[in-house]
C-alpha positions in Angstrom: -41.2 -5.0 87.9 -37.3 -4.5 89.2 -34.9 -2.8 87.0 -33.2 -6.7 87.3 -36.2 -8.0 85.9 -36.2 -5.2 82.7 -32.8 -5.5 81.7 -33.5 -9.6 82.0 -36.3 -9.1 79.7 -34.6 -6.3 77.3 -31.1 -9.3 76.8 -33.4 -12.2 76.3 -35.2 -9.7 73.2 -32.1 -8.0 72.3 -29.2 -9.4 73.5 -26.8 -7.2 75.3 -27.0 -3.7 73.4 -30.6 -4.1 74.2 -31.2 -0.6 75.0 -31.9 1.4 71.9 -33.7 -1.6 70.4 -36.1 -2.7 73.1 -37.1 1.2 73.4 -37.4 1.5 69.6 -40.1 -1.6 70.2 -41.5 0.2 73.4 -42.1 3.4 71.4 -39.7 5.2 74.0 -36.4 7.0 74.1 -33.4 4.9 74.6 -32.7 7.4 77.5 -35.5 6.6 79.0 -34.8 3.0 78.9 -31.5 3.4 80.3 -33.1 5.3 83.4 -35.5 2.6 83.6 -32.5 -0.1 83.5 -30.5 1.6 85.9 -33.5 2.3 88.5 -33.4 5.8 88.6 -36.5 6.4 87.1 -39.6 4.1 87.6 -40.8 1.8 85.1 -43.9 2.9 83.7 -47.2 1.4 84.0 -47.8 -1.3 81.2 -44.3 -1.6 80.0 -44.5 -5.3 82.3 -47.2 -6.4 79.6 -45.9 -5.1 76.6 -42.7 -7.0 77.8 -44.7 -9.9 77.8 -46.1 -9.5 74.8 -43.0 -8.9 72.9 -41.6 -12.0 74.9 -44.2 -14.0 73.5 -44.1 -13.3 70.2 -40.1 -13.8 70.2 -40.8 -16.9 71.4 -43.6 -18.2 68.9 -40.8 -17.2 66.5 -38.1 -19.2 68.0 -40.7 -21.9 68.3 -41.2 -21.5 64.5 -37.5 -21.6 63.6 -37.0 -24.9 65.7 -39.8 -26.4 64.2 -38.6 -25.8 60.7 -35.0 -26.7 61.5 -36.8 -30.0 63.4 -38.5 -31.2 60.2 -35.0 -30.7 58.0 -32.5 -32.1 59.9 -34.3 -35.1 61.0 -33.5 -36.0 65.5 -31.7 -33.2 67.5 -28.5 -33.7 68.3 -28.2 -36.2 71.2 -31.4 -37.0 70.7 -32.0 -40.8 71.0 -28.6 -41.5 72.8 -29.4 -44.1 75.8 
């Protein structure tokens, strides 16, 4: 995993003061993330699958929220335009 592909993964969690959060869920220091961000220390081994798995489950929640938002509001916007 590249220090690119970290930070890309820390935003789309976190959003862009992703830092202290993402190592708060990675049970690290923030410094320690921000050494990992910047590449000047290497990103530890298994920190690519808990990314994943905190990826995931962000996603099953979004997935949730749509879903309820879906069944309220009735056809997305744009939806059914031809």
């Amino acid at each position: 995993m590249t220090p690119e592909q970290f930070a890309a993964a820390g935003r789309a969690l976190f959003g862009p003061l992703y830092k202290t959060p993402l190592a708060r869920a990675l049970g690290n220091e923030p410094r320690t993330v921000r050494r990992w961000a910047d590449g000047s220390f290497p990103i530890a081994d298994g920190v690519r699958d808990d990314l994943i798995r905190l990826l995931t489950a962000r996603g099953i929640e979004i997935d949730e929220v749509l879903g309820d938002f879906a069944a309220e509001a009735g056809p997305a916007p744009g939806e059914g335009i031809r």
